[in-house]
C-alpha positions as CSV (number, residue, x, y, z in Angstrom):
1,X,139.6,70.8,165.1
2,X,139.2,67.0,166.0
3,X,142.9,67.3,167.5
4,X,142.4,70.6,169.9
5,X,142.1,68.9,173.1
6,X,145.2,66.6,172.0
7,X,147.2,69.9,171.1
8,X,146.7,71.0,174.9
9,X,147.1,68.3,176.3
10,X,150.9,68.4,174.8
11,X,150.6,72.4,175.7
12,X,150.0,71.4,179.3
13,X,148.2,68.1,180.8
14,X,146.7,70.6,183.5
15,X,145.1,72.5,180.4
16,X,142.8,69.7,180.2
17,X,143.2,67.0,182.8
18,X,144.6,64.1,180.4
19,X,148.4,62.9,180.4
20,X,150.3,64.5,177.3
21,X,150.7,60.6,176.0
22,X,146.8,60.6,175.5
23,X,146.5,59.5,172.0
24,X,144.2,62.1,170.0
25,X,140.2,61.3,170.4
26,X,138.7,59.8,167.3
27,X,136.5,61.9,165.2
28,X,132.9,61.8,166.2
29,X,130.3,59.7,164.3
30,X,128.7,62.1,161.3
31,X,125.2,62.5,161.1
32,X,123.8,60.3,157.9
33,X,122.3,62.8,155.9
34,X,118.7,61.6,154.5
35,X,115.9,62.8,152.2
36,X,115.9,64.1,149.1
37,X,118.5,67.0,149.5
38,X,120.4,64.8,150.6
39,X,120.1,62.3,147.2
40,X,120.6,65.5,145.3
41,X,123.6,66.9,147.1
42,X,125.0,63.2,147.2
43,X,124.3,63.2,142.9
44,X,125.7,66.6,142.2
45,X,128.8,66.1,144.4
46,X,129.5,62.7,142.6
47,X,128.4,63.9,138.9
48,X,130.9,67.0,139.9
49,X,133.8,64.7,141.0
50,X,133.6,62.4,137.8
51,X,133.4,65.3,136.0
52,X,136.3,66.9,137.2
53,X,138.3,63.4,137.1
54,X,137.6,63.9,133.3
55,X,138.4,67.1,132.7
56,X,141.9,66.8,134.2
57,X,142.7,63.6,132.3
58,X,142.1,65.4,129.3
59,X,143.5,68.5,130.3
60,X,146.6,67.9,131.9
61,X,148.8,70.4,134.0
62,X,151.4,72.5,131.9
63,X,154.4,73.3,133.6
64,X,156.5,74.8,131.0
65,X,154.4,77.9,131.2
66,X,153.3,77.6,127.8
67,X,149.7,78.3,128.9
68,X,150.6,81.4,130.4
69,X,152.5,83.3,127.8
70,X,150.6,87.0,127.2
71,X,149.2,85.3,123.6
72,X,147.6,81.9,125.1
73,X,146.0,84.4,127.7
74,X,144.8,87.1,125.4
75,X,143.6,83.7,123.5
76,X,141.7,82.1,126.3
77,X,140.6,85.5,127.0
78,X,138.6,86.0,123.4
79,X,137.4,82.6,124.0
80,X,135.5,83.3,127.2
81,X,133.7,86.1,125.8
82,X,136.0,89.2,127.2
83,X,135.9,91.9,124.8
84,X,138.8,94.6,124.1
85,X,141.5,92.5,125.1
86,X,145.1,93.8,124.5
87,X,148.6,93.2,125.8
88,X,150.1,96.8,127.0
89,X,153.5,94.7,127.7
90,X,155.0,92.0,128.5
91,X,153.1,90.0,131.1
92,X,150.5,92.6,131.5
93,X,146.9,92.3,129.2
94,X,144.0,94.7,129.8
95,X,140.4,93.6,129.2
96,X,136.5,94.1,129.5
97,X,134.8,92.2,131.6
98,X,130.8,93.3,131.5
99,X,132.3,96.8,129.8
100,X,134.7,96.8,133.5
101,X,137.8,97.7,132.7
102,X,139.9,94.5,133.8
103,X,144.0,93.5,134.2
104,X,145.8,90.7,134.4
105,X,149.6,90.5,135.4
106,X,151.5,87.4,134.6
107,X,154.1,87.7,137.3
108,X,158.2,86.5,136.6
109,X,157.8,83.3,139.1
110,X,154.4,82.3,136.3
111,X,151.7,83.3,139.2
112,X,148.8,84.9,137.3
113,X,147.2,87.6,139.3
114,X,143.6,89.5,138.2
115,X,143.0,93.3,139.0
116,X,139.8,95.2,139.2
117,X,139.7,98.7,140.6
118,X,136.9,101.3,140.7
119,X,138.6,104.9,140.8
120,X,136.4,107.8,143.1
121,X,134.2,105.6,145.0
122,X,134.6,106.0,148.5
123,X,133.8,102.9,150.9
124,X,134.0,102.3,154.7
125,X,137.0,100.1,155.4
126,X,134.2,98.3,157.6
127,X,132.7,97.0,154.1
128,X,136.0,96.0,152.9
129,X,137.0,94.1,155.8
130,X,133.9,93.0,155.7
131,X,133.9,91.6,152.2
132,X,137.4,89.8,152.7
133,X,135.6,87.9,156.1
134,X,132.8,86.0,153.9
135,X,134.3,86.1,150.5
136,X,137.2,83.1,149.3
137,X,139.3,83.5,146.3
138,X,139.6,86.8,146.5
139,X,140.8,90.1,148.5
140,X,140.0,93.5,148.3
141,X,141.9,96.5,150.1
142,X,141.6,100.4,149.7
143,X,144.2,101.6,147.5
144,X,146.7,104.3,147.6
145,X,144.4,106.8,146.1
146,X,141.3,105.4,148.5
147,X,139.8,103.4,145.8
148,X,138.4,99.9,146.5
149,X,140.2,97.4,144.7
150,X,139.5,93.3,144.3
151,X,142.2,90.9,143.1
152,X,142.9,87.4,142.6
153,X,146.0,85.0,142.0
154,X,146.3,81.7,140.6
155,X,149.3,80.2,141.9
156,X,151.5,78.1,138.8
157,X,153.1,75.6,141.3
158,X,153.0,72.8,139.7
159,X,151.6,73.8,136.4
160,X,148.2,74.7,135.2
161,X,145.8,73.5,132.7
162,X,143.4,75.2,130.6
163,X,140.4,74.3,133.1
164,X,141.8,75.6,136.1
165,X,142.8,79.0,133.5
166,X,139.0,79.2,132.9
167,X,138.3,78.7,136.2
168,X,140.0,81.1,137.9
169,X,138.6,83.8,135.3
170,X,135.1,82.8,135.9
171,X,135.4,82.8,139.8
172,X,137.2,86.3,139.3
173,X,134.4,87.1,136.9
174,X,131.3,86.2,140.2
175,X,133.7,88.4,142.5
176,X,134.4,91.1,140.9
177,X,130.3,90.7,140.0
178,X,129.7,90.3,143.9
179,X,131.9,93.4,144.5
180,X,130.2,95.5,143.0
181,X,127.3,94.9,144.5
182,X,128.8,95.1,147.4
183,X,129.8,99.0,146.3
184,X,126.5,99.8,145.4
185,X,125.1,98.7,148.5
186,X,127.4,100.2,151.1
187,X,129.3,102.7,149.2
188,X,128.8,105.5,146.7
189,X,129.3,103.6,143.5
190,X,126.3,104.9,140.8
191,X,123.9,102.2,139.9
């Protein structure tokens, strides 16, 4: 955003009263945070970013897709607790999550992609829309039938690791959490 008036200045120098060969203004000065939420964000972000240094050195990306095949994911699967877990075919594995009936598609490019759909619960495409403006790493959509649906992809560009495989079912695992709640809430789903 720092760039803006440097964009319309190129756009058009009338658009802000500069001369297109106006270099862009420098950021502004940040506010030093202070006090103790401060210390403790300051400590969490740096014990996060050391930890996550660590992690990645020992758990470096895979790019020959050998953490993705349907038995390493039915593995790390079991491993994070999931229960019933079972490869219907090739590239597609069926699971539990919380007793919620859970898929995941391992696509022919290597993309991984997570599926959750409730069938007969109506919902306003207000709450939907809704969901998908406050909500990252994740989408949801009404489905052909009128269901609501949440998924998720993890994107195999340049390989994955283990820790970003956990990840990425944990952070489906808070959505499709959040989601729900979100159905109870605003749409018929029982409680």
């Amino acid at each position: 955003m720092r760039h803006l008036p440097y964009v319309l200045c190129i756009l058009g120098a009338a658009v802000c009263g500069c001369a297109a060969s106006t270099p862009p203004p420098a950021a502004p000065p940040q506010p030093e945070a202070s006090g103790e939420g401060a210390d403790k964000a300051a400590g969490a972000a740096s014990e996060a970013g050391t930890e996550g240094t660590q992690q990645e050195a020992a758990d470096p990306l895979q790019t020959d897709g050998s953490l993705t095949t349907d038995t390493a994911l039915v593995e790390l699967l079991d491993g994070l607790g999931m229960t019933d877990v079972n490869v219907l075919e090739a590239g597609k594995i069926v699971f539990r999550m919380d007793g919620n009936l859970v898929a995941l598609f391992r696509l022919e490019d290597g993309d991984l992609q997570l599926y959750y759909g409730i069938g007969g619960v109506r919902c306003p495409i207000e709450s939907i829309n809704e969901w998908n403006k406050l909500h990252r790493h994740s989408r949801s959509y009404v489905d052909d039938d009128g269901d609501p649906v949440i998924e998720s992809d993890l994107l195999s560009d340049g390989g994955v690791s283990r820790h970003k495989l956990q990840v990425f079912v944990r952070t489906f695992y808070l959505s499709a959490s959040e989601f729900q709640q979100l159905l109870r809430d605003q749409c018929n789903l029982p409680t």
